[in-house]
FIKOL-423850 format. One record per residue (C-alpha): residue number from 1; residue in one letter; x, y, z. Coordinates in nm, 4 decimals, padded with zeros to 6 digits, always signed. Each point is the difference from the previous one (the first is absolute). Example, Ala and Ser with C-alpha at 12.3 -4.5 7.8 and 13.67 -1.06 7.14 Angstrom:
REM FIKOL-423850
1:A:+01.2300:-00.4500:+00.7800
2:S:+00.1370:+00.3440:-00.0660
This chain:
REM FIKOL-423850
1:X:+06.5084:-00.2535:+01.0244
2:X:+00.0998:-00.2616:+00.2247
3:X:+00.1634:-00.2471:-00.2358
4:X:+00.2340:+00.3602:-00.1217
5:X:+00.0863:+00.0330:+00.4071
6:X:+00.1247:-00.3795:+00.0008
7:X:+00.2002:+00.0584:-00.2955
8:X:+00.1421:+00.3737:+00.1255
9:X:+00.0772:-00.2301:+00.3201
10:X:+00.1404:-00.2835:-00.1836
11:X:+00.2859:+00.2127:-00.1237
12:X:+00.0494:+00.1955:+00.3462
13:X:+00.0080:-00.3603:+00.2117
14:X:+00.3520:-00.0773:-00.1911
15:X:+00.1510:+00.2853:+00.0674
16:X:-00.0735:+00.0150:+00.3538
17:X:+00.1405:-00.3471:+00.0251
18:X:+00.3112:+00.1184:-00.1636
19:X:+00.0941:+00.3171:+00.1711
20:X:+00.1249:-00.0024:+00.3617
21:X:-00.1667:+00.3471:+00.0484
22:X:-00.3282:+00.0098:-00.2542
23:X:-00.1230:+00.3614:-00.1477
24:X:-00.2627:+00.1330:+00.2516
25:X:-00.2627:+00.0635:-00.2901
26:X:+00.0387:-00.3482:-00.1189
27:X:-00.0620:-00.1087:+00.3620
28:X:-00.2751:+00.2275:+00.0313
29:X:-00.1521:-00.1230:-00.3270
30:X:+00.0145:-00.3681:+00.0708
31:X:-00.1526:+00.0157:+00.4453
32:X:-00.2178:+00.2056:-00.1635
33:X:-00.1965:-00.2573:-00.1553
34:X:-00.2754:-00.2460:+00.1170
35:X:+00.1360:-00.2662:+00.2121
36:X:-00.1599:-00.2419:-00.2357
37:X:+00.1877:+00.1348:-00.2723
38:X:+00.3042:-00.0110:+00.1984
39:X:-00.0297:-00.3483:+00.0537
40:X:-00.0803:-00.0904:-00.3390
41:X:+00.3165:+00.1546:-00.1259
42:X:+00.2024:-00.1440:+00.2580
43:X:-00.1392:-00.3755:-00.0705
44:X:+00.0053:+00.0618:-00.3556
45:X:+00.3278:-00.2074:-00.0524
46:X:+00.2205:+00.2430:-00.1295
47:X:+00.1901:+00.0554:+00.3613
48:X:+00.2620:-00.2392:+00.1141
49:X:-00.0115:-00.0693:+00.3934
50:X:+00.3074:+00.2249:+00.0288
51:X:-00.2272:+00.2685:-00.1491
52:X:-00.2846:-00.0647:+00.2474
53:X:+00.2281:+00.0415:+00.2563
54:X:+00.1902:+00.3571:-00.1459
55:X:-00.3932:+00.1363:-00.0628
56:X:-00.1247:-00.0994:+00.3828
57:X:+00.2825:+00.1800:+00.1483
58:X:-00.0401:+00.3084:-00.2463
59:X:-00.3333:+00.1100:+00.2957
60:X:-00.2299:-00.0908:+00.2314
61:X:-00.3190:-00.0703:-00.2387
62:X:+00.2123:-00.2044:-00.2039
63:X:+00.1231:-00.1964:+00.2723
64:X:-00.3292:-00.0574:+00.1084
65:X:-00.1087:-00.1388:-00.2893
66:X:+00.2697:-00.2228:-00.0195
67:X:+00.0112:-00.1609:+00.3509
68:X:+00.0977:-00.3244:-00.0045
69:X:-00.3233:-00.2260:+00.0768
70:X:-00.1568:+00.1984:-00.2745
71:X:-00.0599:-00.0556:-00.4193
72:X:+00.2887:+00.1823:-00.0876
73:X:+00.2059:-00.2603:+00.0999
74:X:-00.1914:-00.2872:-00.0244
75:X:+00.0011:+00.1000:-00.3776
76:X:+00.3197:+00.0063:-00.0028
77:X:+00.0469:-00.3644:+00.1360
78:X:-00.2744:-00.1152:-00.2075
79:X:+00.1861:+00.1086:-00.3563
80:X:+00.3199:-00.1285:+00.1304
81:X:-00.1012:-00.3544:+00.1244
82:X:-00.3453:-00.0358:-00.1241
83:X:-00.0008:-00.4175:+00.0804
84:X:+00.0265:+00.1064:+00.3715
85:X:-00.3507:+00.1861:+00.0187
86:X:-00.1823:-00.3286:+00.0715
87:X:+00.1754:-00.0360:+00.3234
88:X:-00.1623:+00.3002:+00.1402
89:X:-00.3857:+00.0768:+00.1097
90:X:-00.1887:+00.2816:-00.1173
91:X:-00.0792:+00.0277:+00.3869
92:X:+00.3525:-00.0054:+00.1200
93:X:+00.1930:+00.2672:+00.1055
94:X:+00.3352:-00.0210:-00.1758
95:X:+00.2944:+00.2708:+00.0417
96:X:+00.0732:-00.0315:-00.3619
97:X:+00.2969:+00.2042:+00.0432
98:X:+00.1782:-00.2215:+00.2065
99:X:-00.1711:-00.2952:-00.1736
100:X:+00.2560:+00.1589:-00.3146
101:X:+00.2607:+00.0353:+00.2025
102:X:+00.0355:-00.3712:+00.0774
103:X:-00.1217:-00.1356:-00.2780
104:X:+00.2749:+00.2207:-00.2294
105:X:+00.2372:-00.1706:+00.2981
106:X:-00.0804:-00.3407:-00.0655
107:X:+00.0504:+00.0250:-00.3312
108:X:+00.3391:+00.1574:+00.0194
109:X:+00.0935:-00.2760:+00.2576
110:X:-00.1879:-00.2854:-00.2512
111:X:+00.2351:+00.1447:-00.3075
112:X:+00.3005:-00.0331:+00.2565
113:X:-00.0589:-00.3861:+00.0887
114:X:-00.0687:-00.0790:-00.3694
115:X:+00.3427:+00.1918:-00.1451
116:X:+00.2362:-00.1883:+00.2983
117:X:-00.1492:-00.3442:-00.0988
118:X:+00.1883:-00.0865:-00.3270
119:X:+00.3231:+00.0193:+00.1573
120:X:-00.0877:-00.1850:+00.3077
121:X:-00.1832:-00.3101:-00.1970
122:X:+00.2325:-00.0045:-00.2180
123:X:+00.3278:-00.0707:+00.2232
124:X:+00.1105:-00.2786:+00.1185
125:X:-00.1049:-00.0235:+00.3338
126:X:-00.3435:+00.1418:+00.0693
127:X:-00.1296:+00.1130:+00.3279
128:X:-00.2760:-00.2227:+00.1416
129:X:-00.1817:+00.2979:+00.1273
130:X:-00.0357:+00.1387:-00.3467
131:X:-00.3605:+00.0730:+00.0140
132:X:+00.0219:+00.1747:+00.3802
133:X:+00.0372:+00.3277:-00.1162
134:X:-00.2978:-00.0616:-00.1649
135:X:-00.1837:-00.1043:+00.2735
136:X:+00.1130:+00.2529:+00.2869
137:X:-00.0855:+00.3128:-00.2308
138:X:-00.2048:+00.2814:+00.1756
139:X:-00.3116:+00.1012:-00.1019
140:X:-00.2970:-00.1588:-00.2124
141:X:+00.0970:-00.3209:-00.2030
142:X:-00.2672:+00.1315:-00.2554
143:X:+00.2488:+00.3168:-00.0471
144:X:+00.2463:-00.2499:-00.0692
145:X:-00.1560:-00.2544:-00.2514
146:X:-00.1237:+00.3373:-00.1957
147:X:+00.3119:+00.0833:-00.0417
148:X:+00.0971:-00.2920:-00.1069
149:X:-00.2861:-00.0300:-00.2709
150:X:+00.0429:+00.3344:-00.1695
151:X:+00.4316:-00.1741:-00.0398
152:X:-00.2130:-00.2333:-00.1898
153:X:-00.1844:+00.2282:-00.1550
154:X:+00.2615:+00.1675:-00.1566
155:X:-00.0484:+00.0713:-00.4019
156:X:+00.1783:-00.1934:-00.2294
157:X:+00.3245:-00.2174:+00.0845
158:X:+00.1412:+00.2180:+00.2536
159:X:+00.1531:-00.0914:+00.3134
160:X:-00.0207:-00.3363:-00.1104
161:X:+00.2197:-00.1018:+00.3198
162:X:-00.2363:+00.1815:+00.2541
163:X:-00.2890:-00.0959:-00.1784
164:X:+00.1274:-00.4089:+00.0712
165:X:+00.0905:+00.0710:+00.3811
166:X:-00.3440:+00.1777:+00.0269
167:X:-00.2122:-00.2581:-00.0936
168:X:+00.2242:-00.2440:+00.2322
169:X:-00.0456:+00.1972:+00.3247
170:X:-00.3953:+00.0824:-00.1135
171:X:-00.0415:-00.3172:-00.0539
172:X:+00.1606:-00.1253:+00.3300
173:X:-00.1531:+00.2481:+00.2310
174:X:-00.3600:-00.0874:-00.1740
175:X:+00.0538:-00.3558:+00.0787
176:X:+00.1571:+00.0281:+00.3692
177:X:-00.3381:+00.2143:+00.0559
178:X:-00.2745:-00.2214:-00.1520
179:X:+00.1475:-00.2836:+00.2051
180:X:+00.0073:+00.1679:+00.3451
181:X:-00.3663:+00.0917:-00.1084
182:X:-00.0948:-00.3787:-00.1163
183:X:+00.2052:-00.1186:+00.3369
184:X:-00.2202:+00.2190:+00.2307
185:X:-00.3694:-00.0941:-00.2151
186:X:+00.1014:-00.3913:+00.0429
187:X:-00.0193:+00.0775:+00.3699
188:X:-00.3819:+00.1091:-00.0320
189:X:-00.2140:-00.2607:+00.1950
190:X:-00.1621:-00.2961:-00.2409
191:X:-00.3542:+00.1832:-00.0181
192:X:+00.1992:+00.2982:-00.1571
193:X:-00.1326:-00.0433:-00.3544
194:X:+00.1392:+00.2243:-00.2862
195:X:+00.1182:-00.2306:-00.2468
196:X:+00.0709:+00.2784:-00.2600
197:X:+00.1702:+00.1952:+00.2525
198:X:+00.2630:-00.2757:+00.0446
199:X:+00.0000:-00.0683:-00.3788
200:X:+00.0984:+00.3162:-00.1012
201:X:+00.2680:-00.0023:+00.2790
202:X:+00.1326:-00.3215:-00.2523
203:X:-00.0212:+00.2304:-00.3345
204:X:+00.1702:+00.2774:+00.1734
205:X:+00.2623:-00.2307:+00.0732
206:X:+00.1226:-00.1467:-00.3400
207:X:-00.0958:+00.3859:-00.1987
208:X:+00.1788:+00.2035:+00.2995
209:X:+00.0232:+00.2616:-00.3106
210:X:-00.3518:+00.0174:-00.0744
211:X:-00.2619:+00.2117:+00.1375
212:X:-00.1862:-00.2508:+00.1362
213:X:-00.2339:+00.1200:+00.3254
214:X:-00.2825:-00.1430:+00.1640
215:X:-00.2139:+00.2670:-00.0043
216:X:+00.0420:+00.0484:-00.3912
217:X:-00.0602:-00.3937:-00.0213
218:X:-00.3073:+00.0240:+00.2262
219:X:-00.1416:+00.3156:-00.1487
220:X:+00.0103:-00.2213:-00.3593
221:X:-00.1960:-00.2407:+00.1646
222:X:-00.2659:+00.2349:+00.1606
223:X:-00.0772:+00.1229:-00.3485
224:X:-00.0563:-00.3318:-00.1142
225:X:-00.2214:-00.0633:+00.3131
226:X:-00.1694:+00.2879:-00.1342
227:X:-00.0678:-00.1534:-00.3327
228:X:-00.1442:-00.2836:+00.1860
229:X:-00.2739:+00.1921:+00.2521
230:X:-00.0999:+00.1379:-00.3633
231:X:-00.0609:-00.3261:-00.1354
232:X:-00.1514:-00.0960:+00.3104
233:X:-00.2542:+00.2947:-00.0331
234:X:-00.1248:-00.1071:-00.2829
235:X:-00.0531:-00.3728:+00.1877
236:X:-00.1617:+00.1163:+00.2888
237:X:-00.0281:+00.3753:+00.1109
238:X:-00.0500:-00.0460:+00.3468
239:X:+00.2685:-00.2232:+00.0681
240:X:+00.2025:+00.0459:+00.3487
241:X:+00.3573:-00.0132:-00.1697
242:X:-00.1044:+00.3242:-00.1546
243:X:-00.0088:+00.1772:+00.3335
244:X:+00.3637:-00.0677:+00.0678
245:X:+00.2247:+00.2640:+00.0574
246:X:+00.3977:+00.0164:-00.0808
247:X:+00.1669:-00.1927:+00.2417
248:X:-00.2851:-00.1436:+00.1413
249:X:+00.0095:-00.3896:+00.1054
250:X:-00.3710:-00.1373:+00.0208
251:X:-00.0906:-00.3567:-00.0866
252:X:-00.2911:-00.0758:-00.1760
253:X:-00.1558:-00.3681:+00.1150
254:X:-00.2781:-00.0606:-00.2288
255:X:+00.1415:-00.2422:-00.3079
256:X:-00.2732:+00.1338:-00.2316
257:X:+00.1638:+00.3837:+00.0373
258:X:+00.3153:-00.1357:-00.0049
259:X:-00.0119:-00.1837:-00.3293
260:X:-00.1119:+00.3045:-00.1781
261:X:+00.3003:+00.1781:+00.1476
262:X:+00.1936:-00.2935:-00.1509
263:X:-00.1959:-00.0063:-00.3394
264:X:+00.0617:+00.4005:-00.0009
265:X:+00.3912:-00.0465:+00.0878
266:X:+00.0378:-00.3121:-00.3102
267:X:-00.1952:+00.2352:-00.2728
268:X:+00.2537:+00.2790:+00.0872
269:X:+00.3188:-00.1470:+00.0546
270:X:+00.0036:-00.2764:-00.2669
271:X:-00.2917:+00.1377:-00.2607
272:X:+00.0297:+00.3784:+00.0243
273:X:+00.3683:+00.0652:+00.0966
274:X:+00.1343:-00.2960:-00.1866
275:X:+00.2125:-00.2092:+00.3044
276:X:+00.1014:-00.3292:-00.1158
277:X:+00.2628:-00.2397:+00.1334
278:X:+00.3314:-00.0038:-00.1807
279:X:-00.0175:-00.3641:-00.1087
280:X:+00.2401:+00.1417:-00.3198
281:X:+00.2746:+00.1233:+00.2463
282:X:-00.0794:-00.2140:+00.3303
283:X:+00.3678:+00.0046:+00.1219
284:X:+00.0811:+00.4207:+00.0232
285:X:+00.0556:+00.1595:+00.3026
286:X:-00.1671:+00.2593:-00.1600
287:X:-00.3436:-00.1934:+00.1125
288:X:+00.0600:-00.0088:+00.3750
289:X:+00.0871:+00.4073:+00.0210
290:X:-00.3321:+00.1763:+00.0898
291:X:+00.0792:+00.2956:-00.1788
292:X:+00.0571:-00.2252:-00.3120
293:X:-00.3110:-00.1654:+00.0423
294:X:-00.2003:+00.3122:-00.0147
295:X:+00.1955:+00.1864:-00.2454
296:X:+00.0099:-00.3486:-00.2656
297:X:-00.3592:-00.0988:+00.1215
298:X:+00.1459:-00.3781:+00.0387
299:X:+00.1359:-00.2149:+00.2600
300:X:-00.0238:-00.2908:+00.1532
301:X:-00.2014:-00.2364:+00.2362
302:X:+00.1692:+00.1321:+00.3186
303:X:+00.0212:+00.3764:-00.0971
304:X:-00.3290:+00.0001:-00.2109
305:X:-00.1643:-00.1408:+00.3410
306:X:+00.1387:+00.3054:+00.2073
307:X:-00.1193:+00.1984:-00.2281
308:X:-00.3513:-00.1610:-00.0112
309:X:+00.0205:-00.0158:+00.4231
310:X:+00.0523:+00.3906:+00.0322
311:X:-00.2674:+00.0950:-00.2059
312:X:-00.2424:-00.2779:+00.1078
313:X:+00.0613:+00.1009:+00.4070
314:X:-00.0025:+00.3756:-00.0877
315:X:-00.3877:-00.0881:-00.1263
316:X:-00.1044:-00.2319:+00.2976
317:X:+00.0956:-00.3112:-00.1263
318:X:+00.1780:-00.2131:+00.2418
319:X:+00.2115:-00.2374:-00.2801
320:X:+00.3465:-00.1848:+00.2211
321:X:+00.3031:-00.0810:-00.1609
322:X:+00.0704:-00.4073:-00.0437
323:X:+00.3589:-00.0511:-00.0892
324:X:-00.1040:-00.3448:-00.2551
325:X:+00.3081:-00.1605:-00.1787
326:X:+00.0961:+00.1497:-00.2965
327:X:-00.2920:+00.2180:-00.0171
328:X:-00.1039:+00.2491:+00.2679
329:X:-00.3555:+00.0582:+00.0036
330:X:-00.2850:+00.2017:+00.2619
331:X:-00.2408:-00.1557:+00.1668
332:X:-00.4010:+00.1449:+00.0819
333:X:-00.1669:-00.1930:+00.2831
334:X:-00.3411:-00.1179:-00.0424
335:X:-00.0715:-00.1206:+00.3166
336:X:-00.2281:+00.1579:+00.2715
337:X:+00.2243:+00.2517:+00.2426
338:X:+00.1208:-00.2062:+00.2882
339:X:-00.0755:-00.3507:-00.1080
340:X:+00.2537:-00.2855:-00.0258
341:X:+00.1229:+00.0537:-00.3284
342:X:+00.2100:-00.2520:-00.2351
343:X:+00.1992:+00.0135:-00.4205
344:X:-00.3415:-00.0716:-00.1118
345:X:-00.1744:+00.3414:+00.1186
346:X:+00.2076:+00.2364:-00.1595
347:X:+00.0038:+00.0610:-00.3795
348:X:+00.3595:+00.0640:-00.1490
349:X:+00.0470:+00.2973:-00.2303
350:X:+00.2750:+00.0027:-00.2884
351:X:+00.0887:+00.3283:-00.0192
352:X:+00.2641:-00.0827:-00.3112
353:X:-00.3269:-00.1759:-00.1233
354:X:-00.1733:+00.3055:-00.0412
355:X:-00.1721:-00.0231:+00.3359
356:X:-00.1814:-00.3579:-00.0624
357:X:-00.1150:-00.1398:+00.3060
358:X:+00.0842:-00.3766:+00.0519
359:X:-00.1356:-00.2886:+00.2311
360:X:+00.3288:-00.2261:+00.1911
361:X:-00.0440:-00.2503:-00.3011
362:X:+00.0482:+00.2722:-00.2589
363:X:+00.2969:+00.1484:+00.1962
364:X:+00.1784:-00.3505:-00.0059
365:X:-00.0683:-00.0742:-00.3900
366:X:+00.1299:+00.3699:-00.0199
367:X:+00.3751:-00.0781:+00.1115
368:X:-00.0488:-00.4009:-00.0930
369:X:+00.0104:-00.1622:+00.3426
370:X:-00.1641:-00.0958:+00.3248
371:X:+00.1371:+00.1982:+00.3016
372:X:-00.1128:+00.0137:+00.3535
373:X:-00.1849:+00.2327:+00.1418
374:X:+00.2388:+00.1667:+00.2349
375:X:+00.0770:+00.1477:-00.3413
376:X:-00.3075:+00.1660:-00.0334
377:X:+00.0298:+00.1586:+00.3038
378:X:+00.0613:+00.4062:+00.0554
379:X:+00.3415:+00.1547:+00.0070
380:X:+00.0915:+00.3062:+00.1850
381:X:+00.2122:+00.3003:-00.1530
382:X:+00.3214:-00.1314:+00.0941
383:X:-00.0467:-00.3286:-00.1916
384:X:-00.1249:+00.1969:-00.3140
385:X:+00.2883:+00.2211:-00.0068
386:X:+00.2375:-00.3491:+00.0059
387:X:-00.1990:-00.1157:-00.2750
388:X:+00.0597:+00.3381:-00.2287
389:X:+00.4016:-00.0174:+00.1504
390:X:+00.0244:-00.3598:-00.1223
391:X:-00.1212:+00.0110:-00.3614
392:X:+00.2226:+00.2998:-00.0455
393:X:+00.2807:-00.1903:+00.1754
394:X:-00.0966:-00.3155:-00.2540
395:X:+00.0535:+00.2927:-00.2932
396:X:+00.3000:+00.1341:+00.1541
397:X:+00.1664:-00.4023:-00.0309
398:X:-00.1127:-00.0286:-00.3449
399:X:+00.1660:+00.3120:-00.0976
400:X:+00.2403:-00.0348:-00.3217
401:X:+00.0613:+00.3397:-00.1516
402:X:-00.0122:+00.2213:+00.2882
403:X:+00.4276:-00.0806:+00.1285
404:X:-00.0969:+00.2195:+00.3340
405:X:-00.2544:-00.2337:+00.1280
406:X:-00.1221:+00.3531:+00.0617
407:X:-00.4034:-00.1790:+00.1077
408:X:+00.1770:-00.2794:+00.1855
409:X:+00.1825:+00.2171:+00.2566
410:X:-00.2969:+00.2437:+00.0137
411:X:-00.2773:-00.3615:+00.0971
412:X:+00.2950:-00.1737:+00.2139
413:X:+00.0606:+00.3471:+00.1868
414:X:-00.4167:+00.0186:+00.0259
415:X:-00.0538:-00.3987:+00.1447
416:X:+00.2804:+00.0382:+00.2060
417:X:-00.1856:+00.3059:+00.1465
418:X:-00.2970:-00.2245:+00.0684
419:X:+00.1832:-00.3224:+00.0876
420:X:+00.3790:+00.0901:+00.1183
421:X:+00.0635:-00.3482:+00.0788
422:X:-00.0755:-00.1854:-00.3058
423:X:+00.3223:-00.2301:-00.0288
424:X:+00.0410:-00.0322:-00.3426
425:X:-00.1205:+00.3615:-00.1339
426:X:+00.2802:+00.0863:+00.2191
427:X:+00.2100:-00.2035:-00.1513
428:X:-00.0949:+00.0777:-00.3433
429:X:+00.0504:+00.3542:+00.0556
430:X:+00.3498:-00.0847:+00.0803
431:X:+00.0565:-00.1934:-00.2925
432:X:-00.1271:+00.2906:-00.2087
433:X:+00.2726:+00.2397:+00.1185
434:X:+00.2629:-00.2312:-00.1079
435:X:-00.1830:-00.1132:-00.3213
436:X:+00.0126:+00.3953:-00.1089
437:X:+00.3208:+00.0069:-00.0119
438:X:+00.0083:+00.3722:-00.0340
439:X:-00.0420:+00.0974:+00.3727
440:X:+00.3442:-00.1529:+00.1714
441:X:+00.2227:+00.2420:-00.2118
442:X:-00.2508:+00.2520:+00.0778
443:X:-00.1002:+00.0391:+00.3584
444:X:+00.1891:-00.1487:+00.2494
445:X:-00.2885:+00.0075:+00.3053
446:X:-00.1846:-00.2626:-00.2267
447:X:+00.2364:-00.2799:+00.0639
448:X:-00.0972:+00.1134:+00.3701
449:X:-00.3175:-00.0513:-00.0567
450:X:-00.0127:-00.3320:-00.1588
451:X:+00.2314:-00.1254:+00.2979
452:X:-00.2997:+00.1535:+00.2102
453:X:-00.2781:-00.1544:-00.1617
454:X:+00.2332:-00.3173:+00.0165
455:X:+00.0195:+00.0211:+00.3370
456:X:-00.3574:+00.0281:+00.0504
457:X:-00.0942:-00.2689:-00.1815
458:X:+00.2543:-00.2652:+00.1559
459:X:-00.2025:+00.1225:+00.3327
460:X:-00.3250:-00.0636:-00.0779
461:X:+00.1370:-00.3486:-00.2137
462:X:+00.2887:-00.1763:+00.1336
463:X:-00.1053:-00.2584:-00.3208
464:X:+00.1161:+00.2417:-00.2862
465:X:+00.3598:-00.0132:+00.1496
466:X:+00.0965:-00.0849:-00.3323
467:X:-00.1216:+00.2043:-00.1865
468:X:+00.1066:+00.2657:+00.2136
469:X:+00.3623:-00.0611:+00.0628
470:X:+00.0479:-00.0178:-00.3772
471:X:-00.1271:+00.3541:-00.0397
472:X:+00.1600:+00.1393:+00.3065
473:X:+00.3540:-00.1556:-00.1663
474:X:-00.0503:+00.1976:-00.3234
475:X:-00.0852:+00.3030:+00.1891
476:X:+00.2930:-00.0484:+00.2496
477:X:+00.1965:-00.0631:-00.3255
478:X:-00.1249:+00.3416:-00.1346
479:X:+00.1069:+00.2418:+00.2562
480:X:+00.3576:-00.1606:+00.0084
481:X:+00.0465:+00.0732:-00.3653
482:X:-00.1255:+00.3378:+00.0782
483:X:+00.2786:+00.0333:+00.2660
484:X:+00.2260:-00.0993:-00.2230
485:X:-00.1189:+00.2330:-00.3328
486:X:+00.1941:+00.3671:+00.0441
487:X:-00.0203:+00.3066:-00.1764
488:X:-00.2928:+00.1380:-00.2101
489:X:-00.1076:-00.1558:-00.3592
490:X:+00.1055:+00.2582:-00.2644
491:X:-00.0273:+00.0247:-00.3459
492:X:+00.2803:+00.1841:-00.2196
493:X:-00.0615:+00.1891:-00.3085
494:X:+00.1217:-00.2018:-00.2942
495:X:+00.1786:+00.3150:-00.1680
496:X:+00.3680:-00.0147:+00.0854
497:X:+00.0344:+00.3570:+00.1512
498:X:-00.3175:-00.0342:+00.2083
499:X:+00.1469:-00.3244:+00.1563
500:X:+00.0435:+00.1627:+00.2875
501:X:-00.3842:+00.1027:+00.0961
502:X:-00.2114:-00.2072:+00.1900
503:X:-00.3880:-00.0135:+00.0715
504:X:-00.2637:-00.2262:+00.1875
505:X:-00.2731:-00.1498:-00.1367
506:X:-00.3322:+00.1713:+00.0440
507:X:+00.1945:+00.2993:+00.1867
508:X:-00.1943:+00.3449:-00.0613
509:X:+00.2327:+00.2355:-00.2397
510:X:-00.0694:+00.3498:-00.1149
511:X:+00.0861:+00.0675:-00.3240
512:X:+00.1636:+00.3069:-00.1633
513:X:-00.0993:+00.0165:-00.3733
514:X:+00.2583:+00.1593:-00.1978
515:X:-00.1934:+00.2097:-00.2572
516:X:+00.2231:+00.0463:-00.3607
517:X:+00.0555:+00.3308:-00.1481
């Protein structure tokens, strides 16, 4: 009986949406019904938000049931931009309605931006303010980047044009916003100790297009915590790491229960989950991006130890980071709490090594050479995060097929963040504009830029004069030529009676197709 009253409403809901002035028995028919029902139909996803909004003004019970903070709408924003739901708590209150209306704004503004950039990137002289629309748009920046998703979204090989200037601005925006965030967590205080926190900041960076969070990256990680208190269960039952809650940051001082947390954590990681070091592929980026590490199960010493440090803390165990040439490693003290403590009474665990635990002696025959102990010594987020930067920096350099230098930019812009007045990463980065060759005929504010970063860098070094005055001449050189250069580069069709139309690379047409009868 009930399911024939949805259907007899089904078929009424359209009309009413329809009409300007709905039959009164139709009306009748469909207020008539349980609210329940009503709702159902109306969330049923048959009804456009136009029709929503011709129903609610059709009476007063209808109208009630679709008020704006309530499921009617909030239905209706869910099947239109379902990727947006996570930004919203089931305890929130939320005006969906006017949550649509800005969100269906943003995206007509986003489609705006995207459609005006061919021609302006593809002139001859380029504004240097040619992301600041971007920047200074109203409303939610999500509302914006979803937009710009679903242009990449797109079936098939259409809009290839927008699709290429929407992955540019997503992928600009993404980055500009991870390093504000990374800016602000370097300014933490040194005993401000989430290492994965500011690792993922450094994925997020180079795979701006990914969906890379750190609450899906830590939730990962809990599970496999979880695996571990299992193990540990079946070690000893009434252990204290068993008793931790989520979130929960207790140490656990007796070595005995921590080296069954440690035995628990090896047997799941390396034996049950498979984790290995990538000894076949050492020198992929791939291996320093925590998502990667997770998702391949491989890594290596420096993220495998991050890994090894989150889970290990999460359980009790208080293992420190020791930044050892050419390969990281964690340290677990051994010595009584608050004695004088030296190298010798801490044992050094390989977490590439499958977790083996080492004595100073092993740890030298491990890299082939005597260091000092000042090596051995803890190293505080900041100096971790410099490490990660400078192997990826070390991959960018030894790039061949990549022609962007795509990961160099992304690990200069990212040590630059951390260090802004490194000399000759400065200087490098200015080099790399000119080596690219591409970007001159391209965007004029970069030759700016370079004579910026130029200018900073004879500052802080008066000794790289050199070095400096020969780029600054080249640039200098640049922007006279460009002075010089009139007129917009054309091409001409080749077919003598079309001589006389003209087009711009990469300029967005519309076609006509001229169907034949």
């Amino acid at each position: 009986m009930a399911a024939a009253a949805v259907d007899s409403a089904m078929e009424v809901v359209p009309a009413l949406a329809e009409e300007a002035a709905p039959d009164t028995a139709g009306l009748s028919c469909l207020v008539n019904l349980p609210g329940e029902v009503l709702e159902y139909i109306l969330c049923s996803g048959s009804l456009t938000a136009a029709d929503i909004g011709r129903v609610s003004s059709t009476c007063r019970r209808l109208r009630e049931l679709c008020q704006s903070s309530g499921k009617v709408w909030k239905e209706q924003f869910r099947v239109r931009w379902p990727s947006l739901m996570k930004h919203y708590s089931p305890t929130d209150y939320v005006n969906w309605l006017e949550e649509y209306k800005v969100r269906q704004k943003a995206g007509l503004e986003a489609r705006k931006i995207v459609a005006s950039f061919s021609k302006r990137f593809f002139s001859e002289h380029v504004p240097c303010n040619g992301f600041s629309d971007i920047e200074n748009l109203e409303g939610p920046e999500i509302f914006f980047e979803d937009e710009l998703v679903c242009i990449l979204n797109m079936e098939g090989r259409k809009a290839l044009t927008w699709k290429y200037y929407a992955k540019k601005i997503l992928y600009y925006l993404r980055q500009q916003k991870i390093l504000n965030n990374l800016k602000a967590f370097l300014q933490q205080p040194d005993d401000y100790e989430s290492y994965l926190e500011g690792a993922v900041y450094i994925d997020q960076y180079c795979n701006p297009l990914s969906d890379i969070s750190l609450k899906d990256i830590q939730a990962q990680i809990d599970s496999i915590v979880e695996l571990v208190c299992k193990t540990l269960r079946g070690i000893n039952s009434r252990h204290p790491s068993l008793a931790f809650k989520a979130g929960e940051s207790s140490m656990i001082m007796e070595i005995e229960l921590q080296s069954q947390v440690l035995d628990a954590i090896n047997y799941v990681l390396y034996d049950q989950l498979k984790f290995k070091g990538n000894r076949m592929d050492y020198y992929n980026a791939l291996n320093l991006y925590m998502h990667q590490v997770l998702i391949r199960r491989t890594g290596i010493p420096i993220s495998m130890s991050l890994l090894y440090l989150t889970i290990a803390r999460q359980l009790g165990v208080p293992l420190e980071p020791v930044n050892f040439p050419s390969h990281f490693l964690l340290r677990w003290c051994q010595g009584a709490e608050g004695a004088t403590l030296d190298i010798f009474d801490y044992i050094y665990i390989d977490a590439f090594g499958k977790g083996k635990q080492l004595t100073v002696k092993e740890c030298e025959y491990l890299i082939g050479q005597h260091v000092t102990a000042a090596l051995y010594g803890v190293v505080n987020v900041k100096k971790v995060l410099q490490r990660m930067v400078g192997n990826l920096l070390s991959l960018g350099k030894r790039e061949g097929i990549d022609q962007s230098y795509q990961l160099l930019r992304d690990s200069l812009d990212l040590y630059l963040a951390m260090y802004p007045d490194q000399v000759q990463l400065l200087l490098l980065q200015a080099r790399l504009y000119f080596h690219l060759g591409i970007w001159p005929e391209k965007s004029f504010c970069l030759v700016l830029k370079v004579l910026d970063i130029l200018q900073h860098i004879q500052t802080l070094d008066p000794g790289q004069h050199g070095a400096v005055g020969y780029l600054v001449q080249h640039t200098l050189e640049h922007i006279e030529r460009k002075k010089e250069e009139v007129g917009v580069e054309v091409k001409l069709r080749s077919d003598e009676k079309h001589r006389d139309v003209c087009y711009s690379i990469g300029l967005i047409m519309k076609h006509k197709r001229k169907l034949g009868i």
